[in-house]
C-alpha positions as CSV (number, residue, x, y, z in Angstrom):
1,X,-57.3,20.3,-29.4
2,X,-53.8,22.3,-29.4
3,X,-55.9,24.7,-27.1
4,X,-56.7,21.8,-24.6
5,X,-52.9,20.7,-24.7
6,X,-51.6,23.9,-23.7
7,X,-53.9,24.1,-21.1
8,X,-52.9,20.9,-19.9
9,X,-49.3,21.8,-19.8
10,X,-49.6,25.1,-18.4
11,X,-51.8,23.3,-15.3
12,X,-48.6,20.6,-14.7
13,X,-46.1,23.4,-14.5
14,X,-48.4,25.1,-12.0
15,X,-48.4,22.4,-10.2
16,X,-44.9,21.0,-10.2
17,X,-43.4,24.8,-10.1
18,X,-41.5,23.7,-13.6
19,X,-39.9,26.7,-15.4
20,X,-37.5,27.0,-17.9
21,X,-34.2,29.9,-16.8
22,X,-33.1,32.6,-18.9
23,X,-30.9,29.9,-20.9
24,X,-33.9,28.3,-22.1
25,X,-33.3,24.9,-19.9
26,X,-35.4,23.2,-17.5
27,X,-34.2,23.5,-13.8
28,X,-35.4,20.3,-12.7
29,X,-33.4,17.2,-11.9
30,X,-33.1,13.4,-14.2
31,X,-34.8,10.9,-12.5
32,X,-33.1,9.2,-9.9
33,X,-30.0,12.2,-10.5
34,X,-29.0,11.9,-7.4
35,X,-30.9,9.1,-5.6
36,X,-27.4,6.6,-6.4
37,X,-25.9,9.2,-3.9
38,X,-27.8,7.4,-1.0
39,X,-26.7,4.6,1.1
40,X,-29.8,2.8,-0.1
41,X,-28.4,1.6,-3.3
42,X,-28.8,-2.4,-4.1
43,X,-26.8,-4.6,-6.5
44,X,-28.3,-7.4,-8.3
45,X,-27.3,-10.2,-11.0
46,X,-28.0,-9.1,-14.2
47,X,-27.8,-9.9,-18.1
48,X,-26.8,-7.8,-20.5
49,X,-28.7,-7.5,-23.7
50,X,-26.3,-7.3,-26.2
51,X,-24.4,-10.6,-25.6
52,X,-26.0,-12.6,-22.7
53,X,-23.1,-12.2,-20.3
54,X,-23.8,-11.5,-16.5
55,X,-23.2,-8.6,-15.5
56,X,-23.5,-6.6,-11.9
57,X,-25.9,-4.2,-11.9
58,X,-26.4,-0.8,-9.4
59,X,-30.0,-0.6,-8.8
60,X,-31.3,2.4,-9.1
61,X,-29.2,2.4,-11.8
62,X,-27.4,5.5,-12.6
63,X,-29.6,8.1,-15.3
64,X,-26.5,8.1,-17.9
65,X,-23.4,6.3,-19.1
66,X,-19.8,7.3,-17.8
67,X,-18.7,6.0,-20.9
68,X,-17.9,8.0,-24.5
69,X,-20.9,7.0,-27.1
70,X,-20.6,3.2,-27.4
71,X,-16.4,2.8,-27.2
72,X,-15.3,-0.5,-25.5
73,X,-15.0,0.4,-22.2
74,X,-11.3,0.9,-20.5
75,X,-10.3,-0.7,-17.1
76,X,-10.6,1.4,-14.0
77,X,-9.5,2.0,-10.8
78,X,-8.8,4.8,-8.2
79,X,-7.1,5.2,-5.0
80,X,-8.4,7.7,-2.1
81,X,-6.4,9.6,0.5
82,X,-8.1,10.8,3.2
83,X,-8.0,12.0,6.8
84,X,-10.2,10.5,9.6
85,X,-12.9,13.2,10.6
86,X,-12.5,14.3,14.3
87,X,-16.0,12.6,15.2
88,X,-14.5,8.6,13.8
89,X,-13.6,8.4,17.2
90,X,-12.6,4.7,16.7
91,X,-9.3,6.4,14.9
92,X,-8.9,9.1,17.2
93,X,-8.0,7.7,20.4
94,X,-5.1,8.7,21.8
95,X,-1.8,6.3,22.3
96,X,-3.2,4.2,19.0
97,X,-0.1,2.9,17.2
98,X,0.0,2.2,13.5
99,X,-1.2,-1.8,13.5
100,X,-4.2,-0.8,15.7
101,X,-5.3,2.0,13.7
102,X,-5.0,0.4,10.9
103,X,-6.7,-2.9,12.2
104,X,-9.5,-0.4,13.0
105,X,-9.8,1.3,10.2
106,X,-9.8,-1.6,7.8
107,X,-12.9,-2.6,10.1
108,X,-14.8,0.5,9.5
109,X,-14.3,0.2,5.8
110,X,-15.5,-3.3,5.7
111,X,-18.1,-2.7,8.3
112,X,-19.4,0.9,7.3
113,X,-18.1,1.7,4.0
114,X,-18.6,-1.4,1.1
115,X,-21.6,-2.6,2.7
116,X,-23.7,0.1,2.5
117,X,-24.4,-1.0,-1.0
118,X,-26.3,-4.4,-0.4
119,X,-26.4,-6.8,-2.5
120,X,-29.8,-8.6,-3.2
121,X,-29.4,-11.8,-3.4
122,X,-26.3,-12.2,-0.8
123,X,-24.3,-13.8,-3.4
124,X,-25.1,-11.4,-6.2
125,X,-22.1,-9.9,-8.1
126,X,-18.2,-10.3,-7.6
127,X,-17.1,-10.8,-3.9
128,X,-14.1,-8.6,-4.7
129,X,-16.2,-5.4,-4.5
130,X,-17.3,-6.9,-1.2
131,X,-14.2,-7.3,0.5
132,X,-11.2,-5.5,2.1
133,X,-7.6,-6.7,2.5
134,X,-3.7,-5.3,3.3
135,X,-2.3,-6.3,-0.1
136,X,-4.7,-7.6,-2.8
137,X,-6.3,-4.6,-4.8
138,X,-6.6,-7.2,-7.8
139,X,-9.2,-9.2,-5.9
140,X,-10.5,-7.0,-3.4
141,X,-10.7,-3.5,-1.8
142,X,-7.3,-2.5,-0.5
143,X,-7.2,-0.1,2.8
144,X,-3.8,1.1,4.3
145,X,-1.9,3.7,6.4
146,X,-0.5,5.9,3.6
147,X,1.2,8.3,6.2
148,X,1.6,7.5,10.1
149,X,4.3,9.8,11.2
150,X,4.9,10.1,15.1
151,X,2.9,13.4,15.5
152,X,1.6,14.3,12.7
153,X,-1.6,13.6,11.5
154,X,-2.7,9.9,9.9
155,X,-3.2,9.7,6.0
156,X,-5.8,6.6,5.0
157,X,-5.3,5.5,1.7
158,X,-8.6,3.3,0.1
159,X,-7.8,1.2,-3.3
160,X,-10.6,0.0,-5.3
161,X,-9.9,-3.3,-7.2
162,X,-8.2,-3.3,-10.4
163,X,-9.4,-3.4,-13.7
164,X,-12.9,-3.0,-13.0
165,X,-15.7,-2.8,-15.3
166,X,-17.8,-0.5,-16.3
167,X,-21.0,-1.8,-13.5
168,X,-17.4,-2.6,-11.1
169,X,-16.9,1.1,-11.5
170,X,-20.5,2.5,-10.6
171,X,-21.1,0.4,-7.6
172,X,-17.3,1.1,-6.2
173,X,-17.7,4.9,-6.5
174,X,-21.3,4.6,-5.1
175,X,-19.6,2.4,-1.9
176,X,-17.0,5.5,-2.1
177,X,-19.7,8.2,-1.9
178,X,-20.0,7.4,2.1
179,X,-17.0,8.4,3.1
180,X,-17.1,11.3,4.2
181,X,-19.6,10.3,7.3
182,X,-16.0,9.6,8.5
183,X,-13.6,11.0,6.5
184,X,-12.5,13.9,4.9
185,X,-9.9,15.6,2.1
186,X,-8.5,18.0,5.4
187,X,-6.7,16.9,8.4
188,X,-8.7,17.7,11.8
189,X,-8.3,21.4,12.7
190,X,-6.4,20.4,15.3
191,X,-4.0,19.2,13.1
192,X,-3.4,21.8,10.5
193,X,-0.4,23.1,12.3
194,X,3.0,23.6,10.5
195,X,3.6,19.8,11.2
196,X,0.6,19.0,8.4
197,X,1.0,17.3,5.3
198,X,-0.4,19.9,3.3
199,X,3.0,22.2,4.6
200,X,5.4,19.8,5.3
201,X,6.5,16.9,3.3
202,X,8.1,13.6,4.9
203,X,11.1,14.1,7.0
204,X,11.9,9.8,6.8
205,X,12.2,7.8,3.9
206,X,12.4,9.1,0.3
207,X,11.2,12.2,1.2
208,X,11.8,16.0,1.0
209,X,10.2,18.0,4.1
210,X,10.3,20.9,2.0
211,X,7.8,19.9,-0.2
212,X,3.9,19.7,1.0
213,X,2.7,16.2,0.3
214,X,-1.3,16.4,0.6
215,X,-3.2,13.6,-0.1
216,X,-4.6,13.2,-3.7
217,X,-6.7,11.2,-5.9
218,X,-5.4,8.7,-8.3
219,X,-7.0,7.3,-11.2
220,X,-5.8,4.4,-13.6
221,X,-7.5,3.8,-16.8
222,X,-6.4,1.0,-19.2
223,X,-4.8,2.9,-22.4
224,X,-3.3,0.1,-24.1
225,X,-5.1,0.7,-27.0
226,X,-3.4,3.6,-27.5
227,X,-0.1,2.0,-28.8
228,X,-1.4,0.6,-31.9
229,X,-0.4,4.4,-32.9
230,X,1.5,6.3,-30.9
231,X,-0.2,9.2,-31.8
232,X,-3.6,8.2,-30.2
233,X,-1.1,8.2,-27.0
234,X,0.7,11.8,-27.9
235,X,-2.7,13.3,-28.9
236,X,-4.2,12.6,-25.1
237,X,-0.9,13.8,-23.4
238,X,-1.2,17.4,-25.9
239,X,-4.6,17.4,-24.7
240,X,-4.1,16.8,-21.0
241,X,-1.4,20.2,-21.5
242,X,-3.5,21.8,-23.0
243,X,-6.6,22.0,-20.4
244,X,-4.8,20.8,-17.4
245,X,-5.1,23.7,-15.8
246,X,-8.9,24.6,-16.7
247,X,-10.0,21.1,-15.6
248,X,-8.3,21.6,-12.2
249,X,-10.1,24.9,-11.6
250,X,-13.4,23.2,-12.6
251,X,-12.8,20.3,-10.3
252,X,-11.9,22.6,-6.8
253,X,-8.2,21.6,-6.8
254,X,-6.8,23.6,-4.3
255,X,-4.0,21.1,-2.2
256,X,-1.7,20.5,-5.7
257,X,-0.4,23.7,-6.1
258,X,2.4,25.7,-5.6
259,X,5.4,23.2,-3.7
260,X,3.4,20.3,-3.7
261,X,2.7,20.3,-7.6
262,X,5.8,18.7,-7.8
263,X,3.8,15.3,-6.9
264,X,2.0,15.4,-9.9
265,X,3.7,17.4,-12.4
266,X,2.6,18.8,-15.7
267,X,4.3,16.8,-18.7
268,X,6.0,20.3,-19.7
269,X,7.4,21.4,-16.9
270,X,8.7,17.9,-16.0
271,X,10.9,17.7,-19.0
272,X,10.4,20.4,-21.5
273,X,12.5,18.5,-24.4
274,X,9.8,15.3,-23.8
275,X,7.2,17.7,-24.3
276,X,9.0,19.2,-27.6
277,X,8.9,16.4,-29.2
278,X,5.9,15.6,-28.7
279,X,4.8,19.1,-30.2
280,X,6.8,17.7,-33.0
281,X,4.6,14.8,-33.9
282,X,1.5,17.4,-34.9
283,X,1.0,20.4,-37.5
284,X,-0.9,22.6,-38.2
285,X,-2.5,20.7,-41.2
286,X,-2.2,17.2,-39.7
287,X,-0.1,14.7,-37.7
288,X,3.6,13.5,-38.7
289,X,4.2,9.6,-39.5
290,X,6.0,8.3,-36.4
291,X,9.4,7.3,-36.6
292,X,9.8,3.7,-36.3
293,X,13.7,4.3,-35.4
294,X,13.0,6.7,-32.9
295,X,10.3,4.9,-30.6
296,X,8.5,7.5,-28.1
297,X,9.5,5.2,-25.0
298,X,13.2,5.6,-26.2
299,X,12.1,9.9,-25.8
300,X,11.3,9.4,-21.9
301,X,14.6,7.0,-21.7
302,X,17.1,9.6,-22.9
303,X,15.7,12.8,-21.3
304,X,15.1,10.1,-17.7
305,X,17.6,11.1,-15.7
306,X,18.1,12.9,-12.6
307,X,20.1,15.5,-13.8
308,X,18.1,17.3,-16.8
309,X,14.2,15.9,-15.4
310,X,13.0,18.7,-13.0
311,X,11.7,18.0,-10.1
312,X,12.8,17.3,-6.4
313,X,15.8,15.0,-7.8
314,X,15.4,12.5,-5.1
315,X,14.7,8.6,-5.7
316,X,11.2,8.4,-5.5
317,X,11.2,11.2,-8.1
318,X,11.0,10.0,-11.8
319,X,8.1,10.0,-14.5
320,X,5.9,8.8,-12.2
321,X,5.5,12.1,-10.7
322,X,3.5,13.6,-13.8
323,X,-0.2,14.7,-14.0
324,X,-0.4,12.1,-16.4
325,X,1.6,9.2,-15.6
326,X,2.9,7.1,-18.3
327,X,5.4,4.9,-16.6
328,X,2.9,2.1,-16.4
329,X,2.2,2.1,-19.6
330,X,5.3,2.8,-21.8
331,X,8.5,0.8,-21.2
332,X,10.6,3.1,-18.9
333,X,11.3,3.7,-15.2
334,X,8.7,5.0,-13.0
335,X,11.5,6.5,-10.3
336,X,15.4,7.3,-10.3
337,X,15.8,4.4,-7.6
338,X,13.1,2.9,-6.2
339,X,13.0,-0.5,-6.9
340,X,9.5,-0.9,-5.2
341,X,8.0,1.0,-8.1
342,X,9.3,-0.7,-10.5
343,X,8.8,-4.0,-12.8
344,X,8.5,-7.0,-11.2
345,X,7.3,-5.3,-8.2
346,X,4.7,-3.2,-9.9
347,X,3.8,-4.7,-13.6
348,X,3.6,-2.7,-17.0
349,X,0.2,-3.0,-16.3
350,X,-1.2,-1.1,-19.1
351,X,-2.8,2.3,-17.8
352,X,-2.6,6.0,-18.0
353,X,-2.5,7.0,-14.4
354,X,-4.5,11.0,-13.9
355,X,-2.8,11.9,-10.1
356,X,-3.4,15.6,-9.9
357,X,-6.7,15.7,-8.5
358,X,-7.6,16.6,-4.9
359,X,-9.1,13.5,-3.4
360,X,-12.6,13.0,-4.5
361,X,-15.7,10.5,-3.8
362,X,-19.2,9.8,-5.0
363,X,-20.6,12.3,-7.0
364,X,-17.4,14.2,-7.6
365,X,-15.9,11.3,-8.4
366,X,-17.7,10.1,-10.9
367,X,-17.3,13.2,-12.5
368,X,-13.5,12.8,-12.7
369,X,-13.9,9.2,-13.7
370,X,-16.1,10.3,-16.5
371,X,-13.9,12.6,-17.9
372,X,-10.7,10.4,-17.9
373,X,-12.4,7.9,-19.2
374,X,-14.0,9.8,-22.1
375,X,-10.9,10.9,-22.7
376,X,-9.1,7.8,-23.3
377,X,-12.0,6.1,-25.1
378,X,-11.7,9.6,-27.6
379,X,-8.4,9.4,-27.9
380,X,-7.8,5.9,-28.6
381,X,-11.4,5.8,-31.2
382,X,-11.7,9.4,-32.8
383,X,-10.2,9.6,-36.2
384,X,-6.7,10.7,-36.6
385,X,-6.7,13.1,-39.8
386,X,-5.9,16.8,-39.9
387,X,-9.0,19.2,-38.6
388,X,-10.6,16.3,-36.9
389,X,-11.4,16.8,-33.4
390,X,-8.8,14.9,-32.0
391,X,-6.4,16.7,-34.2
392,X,-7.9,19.8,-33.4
393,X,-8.2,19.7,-29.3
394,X,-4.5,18.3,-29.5
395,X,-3.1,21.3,-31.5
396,X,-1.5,24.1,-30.1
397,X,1.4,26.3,-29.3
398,X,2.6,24.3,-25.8
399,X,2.4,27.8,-24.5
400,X,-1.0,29.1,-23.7
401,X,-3.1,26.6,-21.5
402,X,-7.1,27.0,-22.6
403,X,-8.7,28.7,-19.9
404,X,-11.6,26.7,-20.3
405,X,-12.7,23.6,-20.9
406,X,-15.4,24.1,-23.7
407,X,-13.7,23.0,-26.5
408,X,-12.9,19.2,-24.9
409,X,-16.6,19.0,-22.8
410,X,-18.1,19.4,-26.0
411,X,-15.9,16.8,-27.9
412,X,-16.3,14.4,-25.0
413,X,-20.0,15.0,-24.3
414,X,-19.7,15.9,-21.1
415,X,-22.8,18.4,-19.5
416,X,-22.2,21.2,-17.8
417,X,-25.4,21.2,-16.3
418,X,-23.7,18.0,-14.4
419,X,-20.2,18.7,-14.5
420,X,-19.6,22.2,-12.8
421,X,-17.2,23.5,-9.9
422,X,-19.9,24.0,-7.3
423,X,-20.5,19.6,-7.2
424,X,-16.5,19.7,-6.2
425,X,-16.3,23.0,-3.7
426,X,-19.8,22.2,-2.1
427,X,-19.3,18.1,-0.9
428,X,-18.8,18.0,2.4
429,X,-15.5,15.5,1.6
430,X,-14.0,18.9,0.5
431,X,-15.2,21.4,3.2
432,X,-12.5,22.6,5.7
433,X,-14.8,21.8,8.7
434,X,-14.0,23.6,12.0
């Protein structure tokens, strides 16, 4: 009988060329991998087992979770910058002011972009994943003229609704993942002059034009959960430091560097006394017992200002310009002087904000989702004592960054069979097309 098995098996890898690589793993593909990459997906009313409630559900729906093991899921949503490729024409013509290319975009994105997931029936899932306006990212898509500069090339900003879900998420990024049929991370060739984003910053406004200002992905992720104990919140921040740059070199970053890492700045070259005391909260043995007197928002207050944070000291500068922006999250001010950044104007909403990504969609996306997601789930789930993984990825000098990022894929669960540079550097979004 075992003879007749092995037969069998040894005729199906014949015929399906199935072989396992030096490594010992199979080379060939999930089911449906990469099928939710395809305009073709559907989204349908669903129910979800474990408590009855409708849900929205991608169909083919995707081969794993984005999700950490079975943690309550925390709210996302992303914002894409992006440049119209040379071949949209409708955003190319020439003498276009800033309404009409905007009308004309927002039209595309309606037209092209959220509707190439369909939903079966019509009225199936939440309209908000179905529509586009100016100003209303809380109930709809949000699509706007980041940049439009006389001259210099427009910047197109797309901002999925807030808070979403974890089935919001999947069939958002899946809408996202079409993009690049008409737009791309780089500016036309044309374009990529000395008067380009990526080498000049903004010469109006709040601006410095000494400093590049390249467009970037965004990505909010509710982390309220972490201030039951502030050292949930400290632990993900030590993290973040301690991988940033390994997770960047995995993901293709190449526009955040140099200059323009000033936009998005890492925690301890922003304020290296902030980042002190947060080294202070850990040991090597265990954590420290927060002081109640000495609340970590009050930290960020006193080392706020202009003078001692480093950065481009102007008013748009603040703590919002961190790789991991807290400012939503923890009562403080998100920029020296910019009251449109600030509470009432933008609410202490609740969410870590991850801003130093290159701009990203489908696939790559979901990758990045996936990671700050896991991330926040771990850190806000995984048990706090001494030699535990959380304590254990959080500990460290706050001089060395890992070159790799091992240690936290492996604590998060993440594949590297999935996750690996060659998805980021290969998508057409982030080719420098000639």
């Amino acid at each position: 009988m075992l003879s007749i098995l092995r037969v069998v098996c040894a005729l199906f890898i014949a015929a399906y060329g199935v072989h396992l690589q030096e490594d010992g793993e199979s080379n060939v593909s999930p089911v449906h991998k990469r099928k939710m990459w395809l305009p073709t997906s559907k989204v349908r009313d669903g129910v979800r087992k474990s408590d009855n409630n409708k849900v929205c559900i991608l169909d083919p729906e995707p081969p794993d979770r984005m999700g950490y093991k079975n943690e309550p899921w925390q709210a996302v949503s992303f914002e894409i910058e992006m440049y119209p490729l040379d071949t949209t024409k409708e955003l190319r013509k020439p003498g276009m002011g800033p309404e009409r290319i905007l009308k004309a975009g927002a039209k595309l994105f309606k037209d092209k972009v959220i509707t190439s997931v369909a939903r079966d029936s019509p009225d199936s899932c939440d309209d908000r994943l179905f529509k586009v306006e100016e100003e209303d990212d809380e109930n709809s898509w949000m699509f706007e003229l980041e940049k439009h500069v006389i001259d210099r090339p427009y910047m197109f900003e797309a901002s999925s609704p807030q808070e979403m879900g974890e089935n919001e998420t999947e069939i958002s990024i899946t809408q996202s993942g079409i993009l690049d049929d008409y737009f791309s991370k780089h500016p036309d060739p044309s374009l990529r002059g000395s008067n380009a984003w990526e080498e000049k910053g903004d010469t109006e406004g709040h601006g410095d034009p000494d400093i590049p200002d390249p467009p970037g992905l965004h990505v909010h992720v509710m982390s309220k959960c972490m201030l039951k104990d502030v050292r949930r919140l400290v632990a993900t921040l030590l993290i973040w430091e301690k991988f940033d740059e390994a997770i960047y070199k995995i993901t293709g970053m190449t526009l955040h560097k140099g200059k323009a890492g000033l936009k998005a700045k890492a925690l301890g070259d922003k304020s290296p006394a902030v980042f002190k005391h947060l080294l202070s909260y850990i040991t090597k043995d265990g954590w420290k017992k927060p002081d109640e007197d000495d609340p970590l928002g009050d930290v960020f207050k006193e080392h706020g200002g202009r003078k001692e944070m480093h950065g481009d000291k102007l008013d748009a500068d603040g703590w919002r310009r961190l790789e991991v922006n807290i400012c939503h999250l923890l009562h403080v001010k998100c920029a020296h002087d910019l009251p449109d950044k600030e509470a009432p104007a933008v609410p202490k909403f609740g969410a870590l904000e991850f801003r130093g990504f290159d701009p990203n969609i489908g696939e790559p996306l979901r990758l990045i989702v996936t990671l700050v997601e896991r991330l926040v789930q771990f850190g806000c789930s995984a048990p706090l004592e001494g030699g535990g993984k959380l304590h254990t990825l959080a500990y460290w000098d706050g001089k060395e960054d890992s070159d790799t990022v091992d240690d936290l894929f492996e604590a998060l669960e993440i594949d590297f069979k999935d996750f690996h540079k060659k998805v980021f550097t290969e998508a057409k979004f982030a080719k420098k097309y000639e």
